[in-house]
C-alpha positions as CSV (number, residue, x, y, z in Angstrom):
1,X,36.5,9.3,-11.9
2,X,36.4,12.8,-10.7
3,X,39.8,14.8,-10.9
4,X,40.1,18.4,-9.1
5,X,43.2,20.6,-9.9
6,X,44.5,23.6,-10.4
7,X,46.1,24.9,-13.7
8,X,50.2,26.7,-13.7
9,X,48.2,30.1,-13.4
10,X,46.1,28.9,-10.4
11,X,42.7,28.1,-12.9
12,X,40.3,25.4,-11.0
13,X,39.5,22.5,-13.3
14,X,37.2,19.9,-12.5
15,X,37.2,16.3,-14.5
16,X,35.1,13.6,-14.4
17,X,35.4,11.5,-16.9
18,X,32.8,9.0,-17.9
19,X,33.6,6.3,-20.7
20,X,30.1,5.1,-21.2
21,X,28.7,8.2,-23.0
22,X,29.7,9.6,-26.8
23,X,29.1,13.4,-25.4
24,X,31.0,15.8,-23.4
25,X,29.9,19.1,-21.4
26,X,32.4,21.9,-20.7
27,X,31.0,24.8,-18.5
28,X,33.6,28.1,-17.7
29,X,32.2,29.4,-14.1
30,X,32.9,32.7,-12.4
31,X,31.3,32.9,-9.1
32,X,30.0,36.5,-9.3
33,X,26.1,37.3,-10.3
34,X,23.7,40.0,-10.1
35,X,24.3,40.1,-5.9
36,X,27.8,40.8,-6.6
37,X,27.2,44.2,-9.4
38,X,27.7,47.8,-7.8
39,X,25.7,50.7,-8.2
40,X,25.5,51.4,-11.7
41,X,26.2,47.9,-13.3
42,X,22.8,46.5,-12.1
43,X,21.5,43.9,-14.9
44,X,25.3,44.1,-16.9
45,X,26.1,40.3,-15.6
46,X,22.8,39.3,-17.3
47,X,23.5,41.4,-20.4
48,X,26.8,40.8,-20.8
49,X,25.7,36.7,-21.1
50,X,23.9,37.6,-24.5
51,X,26.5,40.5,-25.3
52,X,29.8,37.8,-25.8
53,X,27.3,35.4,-28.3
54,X,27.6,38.8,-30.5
55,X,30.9,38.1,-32.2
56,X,34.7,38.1,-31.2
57,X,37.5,39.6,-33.1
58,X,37.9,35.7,-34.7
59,X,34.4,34.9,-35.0
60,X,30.8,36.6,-35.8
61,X,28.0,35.8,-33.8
62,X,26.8,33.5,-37.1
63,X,30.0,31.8,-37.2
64,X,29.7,31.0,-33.6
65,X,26.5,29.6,-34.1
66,X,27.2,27.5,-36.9
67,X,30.2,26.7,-35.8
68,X,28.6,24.7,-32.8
69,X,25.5,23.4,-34.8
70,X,28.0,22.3,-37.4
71,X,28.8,19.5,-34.9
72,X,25.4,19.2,-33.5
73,X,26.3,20.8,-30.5
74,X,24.6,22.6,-27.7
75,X,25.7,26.5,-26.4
76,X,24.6,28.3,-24.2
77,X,24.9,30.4,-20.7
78,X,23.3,31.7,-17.5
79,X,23.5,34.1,-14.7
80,X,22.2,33.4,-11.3
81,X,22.4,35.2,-8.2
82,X,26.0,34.2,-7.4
83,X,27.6,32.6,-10.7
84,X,27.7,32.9,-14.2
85,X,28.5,30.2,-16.3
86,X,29.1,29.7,-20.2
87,X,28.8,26.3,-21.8
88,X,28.4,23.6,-23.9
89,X,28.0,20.3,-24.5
90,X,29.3,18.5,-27.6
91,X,30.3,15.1,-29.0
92,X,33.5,13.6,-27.5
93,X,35.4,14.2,-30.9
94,X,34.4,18.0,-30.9
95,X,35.9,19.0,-27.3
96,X,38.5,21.2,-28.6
97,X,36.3,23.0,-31.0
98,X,34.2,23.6,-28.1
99,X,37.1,24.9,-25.9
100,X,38.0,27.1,-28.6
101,X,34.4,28.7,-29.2
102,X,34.2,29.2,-25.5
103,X,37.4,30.8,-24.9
104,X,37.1,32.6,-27.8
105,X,33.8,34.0,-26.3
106,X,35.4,34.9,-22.9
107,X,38.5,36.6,-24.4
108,X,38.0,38.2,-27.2
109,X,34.5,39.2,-27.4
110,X,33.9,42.9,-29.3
111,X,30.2,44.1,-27.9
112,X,29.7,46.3,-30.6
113,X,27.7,49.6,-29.7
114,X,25.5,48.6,-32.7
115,X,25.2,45.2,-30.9
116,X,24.8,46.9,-27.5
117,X,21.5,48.9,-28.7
118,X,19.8,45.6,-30.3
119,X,20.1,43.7,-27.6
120,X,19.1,45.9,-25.3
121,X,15.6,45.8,-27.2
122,X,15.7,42.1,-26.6
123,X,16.8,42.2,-22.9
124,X,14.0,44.6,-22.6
125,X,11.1,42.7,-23.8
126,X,12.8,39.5,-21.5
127,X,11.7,41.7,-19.0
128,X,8.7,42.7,-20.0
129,X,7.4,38.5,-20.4
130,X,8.6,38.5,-16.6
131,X,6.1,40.8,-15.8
132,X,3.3,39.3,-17.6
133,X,4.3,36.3,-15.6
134,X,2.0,36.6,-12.2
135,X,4.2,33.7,-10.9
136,X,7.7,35.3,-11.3
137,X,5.9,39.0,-10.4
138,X,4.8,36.9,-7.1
139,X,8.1,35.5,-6.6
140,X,9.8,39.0,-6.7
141,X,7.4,40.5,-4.2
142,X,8.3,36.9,-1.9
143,X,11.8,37.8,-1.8
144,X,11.4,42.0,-1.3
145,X,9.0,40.9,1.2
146,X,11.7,38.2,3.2
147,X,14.8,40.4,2.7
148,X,13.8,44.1,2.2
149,X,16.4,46.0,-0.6
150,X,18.9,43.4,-0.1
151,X,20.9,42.4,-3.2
152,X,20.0,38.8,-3.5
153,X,16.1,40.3,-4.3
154,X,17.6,42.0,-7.1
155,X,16.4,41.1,-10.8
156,X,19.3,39.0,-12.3
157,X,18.0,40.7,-15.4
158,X,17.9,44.1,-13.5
159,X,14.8,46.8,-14.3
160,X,13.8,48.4,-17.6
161,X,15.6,51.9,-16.5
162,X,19.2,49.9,-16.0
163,X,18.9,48.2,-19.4
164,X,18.2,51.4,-21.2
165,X,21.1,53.4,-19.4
166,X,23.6,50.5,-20.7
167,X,26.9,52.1,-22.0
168,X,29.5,50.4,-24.0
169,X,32.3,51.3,-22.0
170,X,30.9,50.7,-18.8
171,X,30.1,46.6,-20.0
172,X,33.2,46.6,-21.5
173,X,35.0,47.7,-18.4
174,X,33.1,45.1,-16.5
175,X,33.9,42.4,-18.8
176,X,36.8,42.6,-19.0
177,X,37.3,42.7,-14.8
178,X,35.1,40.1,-14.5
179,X,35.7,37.4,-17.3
180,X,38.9,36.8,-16.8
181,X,39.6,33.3,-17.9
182,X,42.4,32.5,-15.4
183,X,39.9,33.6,-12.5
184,X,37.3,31.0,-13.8
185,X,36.6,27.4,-12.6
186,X,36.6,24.8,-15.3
187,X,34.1,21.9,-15.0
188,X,34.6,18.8,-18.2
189,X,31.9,16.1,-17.5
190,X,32.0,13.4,-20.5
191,X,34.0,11.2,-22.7
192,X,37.7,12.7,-22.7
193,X,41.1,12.5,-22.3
194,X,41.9,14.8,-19.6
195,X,45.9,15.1,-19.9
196,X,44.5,16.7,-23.8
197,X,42.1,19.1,-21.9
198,X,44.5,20.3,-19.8
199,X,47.4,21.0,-22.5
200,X,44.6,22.8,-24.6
201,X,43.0,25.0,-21.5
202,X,47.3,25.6,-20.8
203,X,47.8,27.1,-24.2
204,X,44.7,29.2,-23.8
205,X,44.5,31.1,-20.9
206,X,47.2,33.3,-19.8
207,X,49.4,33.5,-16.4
208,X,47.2,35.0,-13.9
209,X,48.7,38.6,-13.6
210,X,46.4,39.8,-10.8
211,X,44.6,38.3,-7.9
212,X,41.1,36.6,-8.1
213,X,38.6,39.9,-7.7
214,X,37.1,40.1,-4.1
215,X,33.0,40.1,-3.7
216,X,32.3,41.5,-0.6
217,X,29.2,40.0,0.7
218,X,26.6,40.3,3.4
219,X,23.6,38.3,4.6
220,X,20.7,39.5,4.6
221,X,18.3,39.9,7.5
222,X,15.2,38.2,7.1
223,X,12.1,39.1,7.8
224,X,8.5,37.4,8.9
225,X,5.2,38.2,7.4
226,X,2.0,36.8,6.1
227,X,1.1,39.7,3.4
228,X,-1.4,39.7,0.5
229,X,-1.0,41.4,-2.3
230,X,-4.0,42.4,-4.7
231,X,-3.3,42.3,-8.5
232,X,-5.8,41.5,-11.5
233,X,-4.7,38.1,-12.4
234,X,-6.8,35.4,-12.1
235,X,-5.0,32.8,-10.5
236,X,-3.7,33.3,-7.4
237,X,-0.2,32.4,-6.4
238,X,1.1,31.4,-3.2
239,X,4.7,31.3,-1.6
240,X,5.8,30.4,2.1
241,X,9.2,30.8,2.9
242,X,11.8,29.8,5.6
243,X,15.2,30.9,5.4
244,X,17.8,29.2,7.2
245,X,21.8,29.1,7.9
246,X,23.5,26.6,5.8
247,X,26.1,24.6,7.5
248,X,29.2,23.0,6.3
249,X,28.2,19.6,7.5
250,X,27.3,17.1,4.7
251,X,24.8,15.4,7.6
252,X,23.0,18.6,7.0
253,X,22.2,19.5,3.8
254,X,21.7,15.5,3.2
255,X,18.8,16.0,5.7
256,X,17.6,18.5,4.4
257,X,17.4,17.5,0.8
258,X,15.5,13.9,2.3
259,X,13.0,16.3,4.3
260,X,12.1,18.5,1.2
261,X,11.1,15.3,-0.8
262,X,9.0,13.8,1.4
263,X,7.4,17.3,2.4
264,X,6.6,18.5,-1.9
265,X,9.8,17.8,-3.9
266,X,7.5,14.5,-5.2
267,X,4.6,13.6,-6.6
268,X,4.0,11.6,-3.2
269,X,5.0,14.1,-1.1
270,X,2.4,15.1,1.8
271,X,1.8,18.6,-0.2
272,X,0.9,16.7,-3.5
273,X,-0.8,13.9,-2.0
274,X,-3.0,15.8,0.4
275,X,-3.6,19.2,-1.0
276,X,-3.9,18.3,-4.7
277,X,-4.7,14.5,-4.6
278,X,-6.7,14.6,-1.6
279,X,-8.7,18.0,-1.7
280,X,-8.3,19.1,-4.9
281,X,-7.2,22.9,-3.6
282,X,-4.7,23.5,-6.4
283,X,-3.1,22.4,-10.1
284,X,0.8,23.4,-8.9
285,X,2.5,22.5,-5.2
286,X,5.7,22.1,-4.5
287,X,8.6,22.5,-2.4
288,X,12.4,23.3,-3.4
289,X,15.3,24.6,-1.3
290,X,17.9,27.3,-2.8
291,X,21.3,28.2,-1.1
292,X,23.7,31.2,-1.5
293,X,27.2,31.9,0.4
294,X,26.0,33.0,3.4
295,X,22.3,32.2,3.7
296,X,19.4,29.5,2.6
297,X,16.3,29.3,2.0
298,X,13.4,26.6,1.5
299,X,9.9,27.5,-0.2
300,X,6.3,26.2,-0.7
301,X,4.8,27.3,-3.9
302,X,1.5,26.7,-5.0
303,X,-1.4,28.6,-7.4
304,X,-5.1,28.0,-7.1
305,X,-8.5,29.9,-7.8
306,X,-9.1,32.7,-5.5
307,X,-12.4,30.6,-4.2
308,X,-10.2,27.9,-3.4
309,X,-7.6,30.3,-1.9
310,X,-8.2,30.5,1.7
311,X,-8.8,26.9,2.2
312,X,-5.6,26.3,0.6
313,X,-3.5,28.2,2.7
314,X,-5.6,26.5,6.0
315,X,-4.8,23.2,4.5
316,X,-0.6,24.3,4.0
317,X,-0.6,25.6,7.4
318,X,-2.0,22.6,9.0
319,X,0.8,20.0,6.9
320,X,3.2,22.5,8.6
321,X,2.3,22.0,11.9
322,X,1.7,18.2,11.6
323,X,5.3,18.3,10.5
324,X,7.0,20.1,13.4
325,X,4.2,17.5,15.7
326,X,4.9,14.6,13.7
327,X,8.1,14.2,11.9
328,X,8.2,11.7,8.9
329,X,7.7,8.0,9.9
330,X,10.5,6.0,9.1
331,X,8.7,4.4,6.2
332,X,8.0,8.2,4.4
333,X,12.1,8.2,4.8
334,X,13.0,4.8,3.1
335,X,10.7,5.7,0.4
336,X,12.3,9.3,-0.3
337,X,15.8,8.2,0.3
338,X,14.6,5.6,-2.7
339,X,13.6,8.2,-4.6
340,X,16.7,10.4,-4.8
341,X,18.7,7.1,-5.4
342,X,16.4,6.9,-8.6
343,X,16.7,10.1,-9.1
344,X,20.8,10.3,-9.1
345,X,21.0,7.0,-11.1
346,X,18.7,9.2,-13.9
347,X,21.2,12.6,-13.1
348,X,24.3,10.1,-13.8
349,X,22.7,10.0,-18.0
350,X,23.4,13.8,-18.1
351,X,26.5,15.2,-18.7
352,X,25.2,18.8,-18.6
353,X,24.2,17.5,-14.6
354,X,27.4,16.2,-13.9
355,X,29.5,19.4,-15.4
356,X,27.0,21.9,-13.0
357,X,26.9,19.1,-9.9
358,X,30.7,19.5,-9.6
359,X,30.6,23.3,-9.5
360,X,27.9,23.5,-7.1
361,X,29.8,21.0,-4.8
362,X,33.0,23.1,-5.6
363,X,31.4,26.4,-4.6
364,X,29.5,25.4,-1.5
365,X,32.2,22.9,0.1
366,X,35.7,23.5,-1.1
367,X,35.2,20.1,-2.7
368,X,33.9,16.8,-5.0
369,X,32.6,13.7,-4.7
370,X,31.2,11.0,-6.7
371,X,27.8,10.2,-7.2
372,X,28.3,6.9,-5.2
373,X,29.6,9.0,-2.0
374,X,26.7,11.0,-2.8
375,X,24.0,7.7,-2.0
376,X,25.8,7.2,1.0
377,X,25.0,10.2,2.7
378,X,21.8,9.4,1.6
379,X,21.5,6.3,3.2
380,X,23.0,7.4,6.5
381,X,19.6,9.6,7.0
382,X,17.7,8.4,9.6
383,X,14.6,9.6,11.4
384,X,16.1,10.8,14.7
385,X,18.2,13.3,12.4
386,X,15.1,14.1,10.2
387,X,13.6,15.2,13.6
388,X,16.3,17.2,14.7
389,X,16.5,19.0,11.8
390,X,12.5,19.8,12.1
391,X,13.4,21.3,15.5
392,X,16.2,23.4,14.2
393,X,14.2,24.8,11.6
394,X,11.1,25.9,13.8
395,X,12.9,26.9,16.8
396,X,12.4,30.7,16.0
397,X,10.6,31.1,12.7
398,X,8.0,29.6,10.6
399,X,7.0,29.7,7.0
400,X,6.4,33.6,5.7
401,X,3.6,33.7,3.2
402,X,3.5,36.2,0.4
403,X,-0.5,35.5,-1.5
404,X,-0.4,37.3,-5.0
405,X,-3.5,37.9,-7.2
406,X,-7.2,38.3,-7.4
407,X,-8.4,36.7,-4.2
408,X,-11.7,36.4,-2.5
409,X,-12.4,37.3,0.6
């Protein structure tokens, strides 16, 4: 059962409760990321994730950590684009511990300067195995290429010159403007009394004394382009791109998430099948489809030899275009509709996936629903929708491709 509320200071909590499991995941979400820093605070979102694991006025970072692997717990955090979230996930009986280490965390945190300076060494060398990464280096260029300076091509980490300008105040004063508990949304996935949840998040977080903090946002223009890009890695890796407007419709995104699978979100896809299976062009294709506020955006990826490389990109164009000529058979549908029903039955296991699903259904449509509303909409795909969609997304554009690495010509 799935419960959405809002707690006496105006907190979002989101409950499902699930009676068949022994665990429980708690994840605190504020919907700010690395798009949403100013000048001068690029990277602190990122930063400020490892920063409040450092100790609180209660707790040192060792006690924090043993504190949650005293129960056999998991803790942990990310920062994407648009949210940041802190979690955990725990056995049933340690929810309030958990609750307590988080808040604890998001309130009270000290980010010591001696802390500040270490971490930045750590931060800095994350960035550094980024750039020995030719796939994330690619990946960068894809989106500087698609969207220019924008702010969603930032690095969520930002660049080695931000990290080493890092001032204490500065992250503090962010911090404490950004993590404010009463501002967060609240997602409990797991095995637990929900009326006990509530009283201990109500003695926890304080009466909201200010309004939530505004992000103004723009979309980015997007551009098109076919661009290679020399470097001295080996491998060569590819990424087409087509970005698109989300829509609030559910009929929407449900087509577009059956469209992606039977294009490369599967081993049976057309991409696997016929550029791997079939030819042999390439160890890694895929597809996968990522969506902000305001804009989203669905990508090809793929690495091969640079022998292999123009025959690969041939063989991607020429699935596109038999897509947009011939849209999936109705067969193709039934068996990637029959995948994702797999697919949520295995998500339904995971409590971590339930706490995150709820969020992401809060953020993108105001609401939640159950996994079993969720196979509906699958079902209700058909192929004179899948077609339509096709249309929609090839009236003006097609894919972008950004080629990366040592390529032969």
């Amino acid at each position: 059962m799935i419960e959405t509320k809002n707690l006496a200071n105006g907190t979002v909590l989101l409950q499902e409760t699930v009676e068949s499991t022994d665990t429980v995941s708690i994840g605190f979400w504020f919907t700010h990321g690395s798009r949403d820093e100013r000048e001068g605070e690029h990277g602190f979102s990122h930063f400020l994730e490892h920063m409040l694991f450092k100790g609180t006025r209660k707790r040192t970072a060792y006690q924090i950590a043993s504190d949650i692997d005293r129960v056999g717990g998991l803790l942990n955090a990310f920062t994407e684009k648009e949210t940041t979230c802190f979690y955990s996930i725990v056995p049933k009986e340690a929810i309030e511990l958990s609750i307590d280490i988080l808040t604890d965390m998001l309130s009270n945190s000290i980010i010591s300067d001696t802390d500040v300076a270490r971490e930045k060494l750590v931060v800095e060398n994350e960035i550094r195995a980024v750039e020995d990464s030719p796939e994330e280096i690619a990946h960068e260029l894809y989106l500087k290429e698609l969207w220019n300076n924008h702010p969603l091509v930032r690095k969520i980490t930002g660049n080695m010159e931000d990290v080493k300008k890092f001032e204490r105040e500065k992250l503090l004063k962010f911090y404490h403007e950004n993590y404010r508990l009463e501002n967060a949304i609240i997602s409990v996935a797991g095995n637990f009394n929900g009326e006990q949840v509530t009283g201990i998040l109500h003695e926890r977080i304080k009466k909201r004394t200010k309004g939530r903090k505004d992000y103004s946002r723009k979309p980015p223009q997007s551009n098109t382009f076919n661009h290679y890009i020399s470097s001295n890695f080996n491998q060569v890796q590819i990424y087409a791109g087509l970005p698109f407007i989300p829509r609030n419709r559910l009929e929407d995104y449900y087509d577009m998430v059956v469209l992606s699978t039977i294009f490369g979100e599967s081993i049976s896809s057309r991409l696997f099948q016929e550029l791997r299976e079939n030819k042999g062009l390439c160890y890694t294709v895929y597809s996968y489809r990522t969506y902000f506020s305001d804009i989203a955006l669905w990508t090809v990826y793929a690495s091969t030899g640079p022998s292999q490389t123009e025959e690969l990109i041939s063989a991607l164009k020429r699935e596109t275009e038999k897509l947009k000529n011939n849209p999936p058979s109705k067969e193709e549908i039934e068996n990637a509709k029959s995948h994702l029903r797999g697919s949520i039955v295995l998500a339904k296991e995971d409590m971590e996936t339930r706490m995150k699903r709820m969020v992401r259904q809060y953020i993108l449509r105001g609401d939640v629903f159950p996994f079993e509303k969720s196979l509906e909409y699958i079902e209700e795909v058909n192929r004179t929708r899948i077609a339509e969609r096709i249309e929609k997304l090839f009236k003006e554009k097609d894919f972008s491709y950004l080629v990366y690495g040592n390529r032969e010509r």
